[in-house]
TIKEDO-69501 format. One record per residue (C-alpha): y, z, x; residue in three letters. Coordinates in pm, 1 decimal. Layout:
N
SITE         v         w         u  res
SITE         Y         Z         X  ALA
...
This chain:
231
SITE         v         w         u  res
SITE    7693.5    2768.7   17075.0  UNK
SITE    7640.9    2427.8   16913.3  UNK
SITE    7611.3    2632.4   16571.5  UNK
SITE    7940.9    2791.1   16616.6  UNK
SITE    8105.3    2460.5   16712.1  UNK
SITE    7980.5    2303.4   16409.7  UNK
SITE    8165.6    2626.0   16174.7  UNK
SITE    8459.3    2598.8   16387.0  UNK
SITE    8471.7    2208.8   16275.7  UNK
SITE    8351.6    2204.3   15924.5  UNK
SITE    8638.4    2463.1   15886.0  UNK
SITE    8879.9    2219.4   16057.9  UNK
SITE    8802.3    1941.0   15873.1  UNK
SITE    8833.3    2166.9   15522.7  UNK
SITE    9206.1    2248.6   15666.6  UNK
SITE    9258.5    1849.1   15711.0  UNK
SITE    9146.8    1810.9   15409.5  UNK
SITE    9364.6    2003.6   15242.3  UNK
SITE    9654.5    1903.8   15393.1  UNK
SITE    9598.6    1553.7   15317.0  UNK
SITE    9565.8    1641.1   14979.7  UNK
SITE    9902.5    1815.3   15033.8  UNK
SITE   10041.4    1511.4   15177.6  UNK
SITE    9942.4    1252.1   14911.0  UNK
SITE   10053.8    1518.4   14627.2  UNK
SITE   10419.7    1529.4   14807.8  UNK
SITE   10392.0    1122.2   14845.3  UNK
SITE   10353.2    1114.9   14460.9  UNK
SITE   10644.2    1346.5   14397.2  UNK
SITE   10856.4    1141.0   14625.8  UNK
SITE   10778.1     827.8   14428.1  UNK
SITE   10845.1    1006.3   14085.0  UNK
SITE   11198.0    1052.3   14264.0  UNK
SITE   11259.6     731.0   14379.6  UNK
SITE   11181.0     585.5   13993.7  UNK
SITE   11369.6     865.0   13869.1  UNK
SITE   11699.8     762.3   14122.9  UNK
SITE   11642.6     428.7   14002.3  UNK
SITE   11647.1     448.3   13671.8  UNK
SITE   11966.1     612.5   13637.7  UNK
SITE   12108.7     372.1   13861.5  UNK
SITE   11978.8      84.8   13703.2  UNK
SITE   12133.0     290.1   13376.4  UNK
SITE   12489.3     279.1   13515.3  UNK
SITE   12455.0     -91.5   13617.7  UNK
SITE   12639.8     -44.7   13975.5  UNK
SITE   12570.5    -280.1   14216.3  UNK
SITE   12722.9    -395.6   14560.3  UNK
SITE   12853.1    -779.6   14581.7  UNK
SITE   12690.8   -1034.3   14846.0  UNK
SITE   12816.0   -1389.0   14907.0  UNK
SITE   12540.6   -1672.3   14903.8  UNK
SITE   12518.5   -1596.1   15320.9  UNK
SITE   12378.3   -1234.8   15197.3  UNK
SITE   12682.6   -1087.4   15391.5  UNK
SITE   12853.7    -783.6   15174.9  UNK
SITE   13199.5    -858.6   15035.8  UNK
SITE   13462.0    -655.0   14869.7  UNK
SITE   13693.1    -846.7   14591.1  UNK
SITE   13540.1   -1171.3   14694.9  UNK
SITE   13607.5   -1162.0   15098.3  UNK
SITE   13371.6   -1039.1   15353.8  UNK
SITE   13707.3    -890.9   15515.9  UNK
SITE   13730.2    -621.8   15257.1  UNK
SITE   13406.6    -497.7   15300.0  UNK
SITE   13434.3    -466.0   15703.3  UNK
SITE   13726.3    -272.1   15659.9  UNK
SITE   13537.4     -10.6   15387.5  UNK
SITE   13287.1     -25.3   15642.1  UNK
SITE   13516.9     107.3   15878.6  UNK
SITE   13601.1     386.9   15688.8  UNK
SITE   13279.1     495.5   15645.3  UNK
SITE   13168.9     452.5   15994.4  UNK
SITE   13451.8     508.2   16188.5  UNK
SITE   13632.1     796.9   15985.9  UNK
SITE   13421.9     930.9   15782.4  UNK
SITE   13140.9     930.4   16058.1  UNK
SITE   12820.2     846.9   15838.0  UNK
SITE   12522.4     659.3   15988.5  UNK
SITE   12517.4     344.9   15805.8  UNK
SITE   12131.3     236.4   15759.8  UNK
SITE   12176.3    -182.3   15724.6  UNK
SITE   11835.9    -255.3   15601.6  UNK
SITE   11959.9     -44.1   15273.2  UNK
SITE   12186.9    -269.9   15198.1  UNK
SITE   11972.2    -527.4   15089.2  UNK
SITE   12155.3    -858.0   14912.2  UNK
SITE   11822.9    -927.0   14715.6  UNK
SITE   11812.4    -565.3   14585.0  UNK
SITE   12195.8    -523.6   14527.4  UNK
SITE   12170.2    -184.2   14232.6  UNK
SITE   12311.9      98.7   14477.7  UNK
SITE   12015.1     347.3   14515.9  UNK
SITE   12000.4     396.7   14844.7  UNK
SITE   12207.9     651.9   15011.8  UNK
SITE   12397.0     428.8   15230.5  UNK
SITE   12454.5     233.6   14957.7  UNK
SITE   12552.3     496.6   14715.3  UNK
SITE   12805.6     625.4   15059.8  UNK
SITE   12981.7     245.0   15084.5  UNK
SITE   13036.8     244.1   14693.3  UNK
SITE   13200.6     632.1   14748.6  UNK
SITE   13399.2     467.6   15058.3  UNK
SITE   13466.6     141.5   14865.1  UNK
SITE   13659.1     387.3   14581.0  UNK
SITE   13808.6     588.5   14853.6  UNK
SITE   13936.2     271.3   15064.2  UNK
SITE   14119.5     143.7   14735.0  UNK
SITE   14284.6     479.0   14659.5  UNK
SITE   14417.1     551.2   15025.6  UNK
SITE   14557.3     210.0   15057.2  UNK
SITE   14728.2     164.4   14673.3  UNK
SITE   15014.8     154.3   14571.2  UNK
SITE   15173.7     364.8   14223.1  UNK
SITE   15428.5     331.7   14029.1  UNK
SITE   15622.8     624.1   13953.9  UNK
SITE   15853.0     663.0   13680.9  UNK
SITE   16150.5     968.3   13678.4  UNK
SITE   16293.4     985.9   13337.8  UNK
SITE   16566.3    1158.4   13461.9  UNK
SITE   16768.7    1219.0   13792.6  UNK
SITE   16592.1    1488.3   14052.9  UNK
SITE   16688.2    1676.6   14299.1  UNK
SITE   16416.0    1782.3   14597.1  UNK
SITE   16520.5    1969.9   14895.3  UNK
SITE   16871.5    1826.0   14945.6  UNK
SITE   16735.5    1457.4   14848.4  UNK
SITE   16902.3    1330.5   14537.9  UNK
SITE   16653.1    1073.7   14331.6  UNK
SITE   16811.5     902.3   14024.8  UNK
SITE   16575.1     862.0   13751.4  UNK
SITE   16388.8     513.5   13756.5  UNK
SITE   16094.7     367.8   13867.4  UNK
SITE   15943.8     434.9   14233.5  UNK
SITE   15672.9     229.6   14394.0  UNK
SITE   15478.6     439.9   14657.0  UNK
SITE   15251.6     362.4   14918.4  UNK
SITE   14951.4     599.7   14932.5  UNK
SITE   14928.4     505.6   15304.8  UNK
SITE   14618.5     661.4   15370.4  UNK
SITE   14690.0    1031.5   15192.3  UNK
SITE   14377.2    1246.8   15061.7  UNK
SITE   14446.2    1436.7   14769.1  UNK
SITE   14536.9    1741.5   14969.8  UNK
SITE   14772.3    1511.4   15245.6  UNK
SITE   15039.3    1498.3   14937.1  UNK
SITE   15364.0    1695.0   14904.2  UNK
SITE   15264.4    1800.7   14534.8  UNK
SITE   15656.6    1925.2   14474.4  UNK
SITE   15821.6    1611.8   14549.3  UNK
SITE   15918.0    1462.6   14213.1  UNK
SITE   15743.2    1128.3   14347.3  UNK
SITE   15501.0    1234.7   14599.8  UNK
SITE   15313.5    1467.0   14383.7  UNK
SITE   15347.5    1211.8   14053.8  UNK
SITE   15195.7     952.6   14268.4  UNK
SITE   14893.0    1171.2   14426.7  UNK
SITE   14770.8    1232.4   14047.7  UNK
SITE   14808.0     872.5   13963.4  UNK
SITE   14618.4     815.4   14266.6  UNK
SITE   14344.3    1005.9   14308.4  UNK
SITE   14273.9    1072.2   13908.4  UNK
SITE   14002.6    1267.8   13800.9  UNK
SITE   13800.2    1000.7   13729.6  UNK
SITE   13830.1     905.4   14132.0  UNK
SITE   13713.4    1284.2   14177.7  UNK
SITE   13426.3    1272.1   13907.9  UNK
SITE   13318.1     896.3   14048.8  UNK
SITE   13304.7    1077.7   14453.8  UNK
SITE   13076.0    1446.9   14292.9  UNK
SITE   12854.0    1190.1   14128.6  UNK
SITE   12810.5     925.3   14441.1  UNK
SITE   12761.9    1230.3   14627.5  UNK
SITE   12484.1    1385.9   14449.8  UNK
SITE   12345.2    1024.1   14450.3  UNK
SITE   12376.0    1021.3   14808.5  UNK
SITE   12201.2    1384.6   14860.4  UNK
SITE   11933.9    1256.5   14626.9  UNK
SITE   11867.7     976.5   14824.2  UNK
SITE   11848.0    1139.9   15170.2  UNK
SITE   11642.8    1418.9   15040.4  UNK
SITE   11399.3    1190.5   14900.8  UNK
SITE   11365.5    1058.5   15216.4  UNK
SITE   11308.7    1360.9   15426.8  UNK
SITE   11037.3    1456.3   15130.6  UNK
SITE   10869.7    1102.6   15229.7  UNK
SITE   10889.8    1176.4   15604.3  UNK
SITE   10774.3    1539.1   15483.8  UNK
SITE   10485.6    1404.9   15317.7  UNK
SITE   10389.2    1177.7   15613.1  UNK
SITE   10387.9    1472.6   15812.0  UNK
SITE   10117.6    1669.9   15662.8  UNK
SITE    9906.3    1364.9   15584.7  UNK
SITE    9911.2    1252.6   15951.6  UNK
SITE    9838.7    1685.8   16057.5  UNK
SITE    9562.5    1659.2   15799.6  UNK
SITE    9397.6    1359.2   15978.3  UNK
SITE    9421.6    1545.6   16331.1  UNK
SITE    9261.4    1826.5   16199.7  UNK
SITE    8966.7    1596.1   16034.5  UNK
SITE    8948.6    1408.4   16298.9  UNK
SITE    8935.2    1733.7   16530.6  UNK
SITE    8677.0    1872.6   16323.5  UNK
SITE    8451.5    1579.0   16265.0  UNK
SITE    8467.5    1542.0   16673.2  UNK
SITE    8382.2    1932.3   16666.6  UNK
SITE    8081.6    1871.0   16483.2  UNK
SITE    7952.0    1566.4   16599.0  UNK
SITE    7960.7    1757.2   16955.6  UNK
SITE    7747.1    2053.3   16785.3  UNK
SITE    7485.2    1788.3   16678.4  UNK
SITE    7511.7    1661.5   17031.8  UNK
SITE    7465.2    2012.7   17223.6  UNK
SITE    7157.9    2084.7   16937.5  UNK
SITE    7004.6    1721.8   17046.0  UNK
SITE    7050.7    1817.9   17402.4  UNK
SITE    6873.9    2190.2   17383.2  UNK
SITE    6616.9    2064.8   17154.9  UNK
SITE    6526.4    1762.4   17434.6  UNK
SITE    6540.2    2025.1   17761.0  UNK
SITE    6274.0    2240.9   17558.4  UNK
SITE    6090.4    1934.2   17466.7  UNK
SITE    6063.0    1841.1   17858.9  UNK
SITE    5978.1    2197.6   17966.1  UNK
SITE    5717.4    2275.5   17718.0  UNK
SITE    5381.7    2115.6   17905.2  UNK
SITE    5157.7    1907.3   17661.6  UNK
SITE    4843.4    2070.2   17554.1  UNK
SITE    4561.9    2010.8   17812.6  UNK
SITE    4779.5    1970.3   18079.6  UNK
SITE    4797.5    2304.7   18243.2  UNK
């Protein structure tokens, strides 16, 4: 019994083993990651702005950034982790921050203004529009929330949302991805380190009670075996 106990927890132990090995190997690729993230955000050189309080602005008022904040909270729904956004680390590598510089972009665009120039007089569904120059109010429009064959309308949702606005949201986005899956690696790797302790700490236990049993037999036989001369 106490031999089999002993197998049963030296294999145990070899399983924990491995699987902290598995867990520090995933740590390490993690980290590789994170430098990797960093670098090429340190490369682009985008940061977030913080007043000397360490509260986040936007243009220089603390106003501006509550009401991005809004938009990324409130409509676009995404769980905002504060302790990324860190006024002593301000390079956006994080995936919140890399989400308020996409909803930073986005606030500006949905609440601009273009100017749109007709050359020459248009007609558009019974609506007569003499050539000259239009200013229009985004008012909150996404690229697909625009009339694209109204002679203004449609002018102003290129100006708006350009493809550089598209190209800067793909590339915050795969930022943002980046960063989360990092994170679930690092919570990954934490995971099979802390299942690799259990199982050495299962199988040391398992073989420290086959020692214990073996001690126990080895004593019973000791007492019931009578000393030479005695009988």
């Amino acid at each position: 019994m106490s031999r089999r106990l002993q197998i049963i927890g030296i294999v145990l132990a070899v399983f924990g083993l491995g699987f902290v090995l598995a867990g520090g190997y995933a740590y390490l690729q993690v980290q590789d990651g994170y430098d990797s993230l960093r670098a090429f955000s340190e490369s682009q050189n985008v940061t977030l702005s913080y007043n000397d309080n360490g509260e986040l602005v936007d243009r220089g008022t603390t106003e501006g950034a509550d009401a991005i904040m809004v938009v990324l909270t409130d409509e676009w729904g995404y769980p905002v982790v504060m302790s990324d956004l860190d006024p002593d680390d301000p390079l956006v590598n994080t995936a919140s921050e890399y989400m308020f510089q996409m909803a930073t972009i986005g606030y500006h665009v949905l609440h601009g203004t273009q100017t749109v120039v007709l050359a020459e007089d248009t007609e558009y569904q019974g609506e007569f529009f003499p050539a000259g120059t239009y200013e229009f109010e985004v008012d909150g429009r996404y690229w697909t929330d625009f009339d694209r064959q109204h002679p203004i309308e449609g002018a102003a949702r290129g100006q708006a949302w350009t493809g550089t606005v598209h190209g800067l949201f793909g590339e915050l986005g795969v930022g943002t991805v980046t960063a989360s899956t990092l994170q679930l690696g690092l919570a990954f790797a934490g995971v099979l380190a802390g299942l690799g302790l259990t199982f050495l700490l299962l199988g040391g236990g398992l073989i420290w009670a086959g020692r214990g049993h073996e001690e126990i037999v080895a004593l019973s036989i000791d007492e019931r075996v009578p000393e030479p001369g005695t009988v």
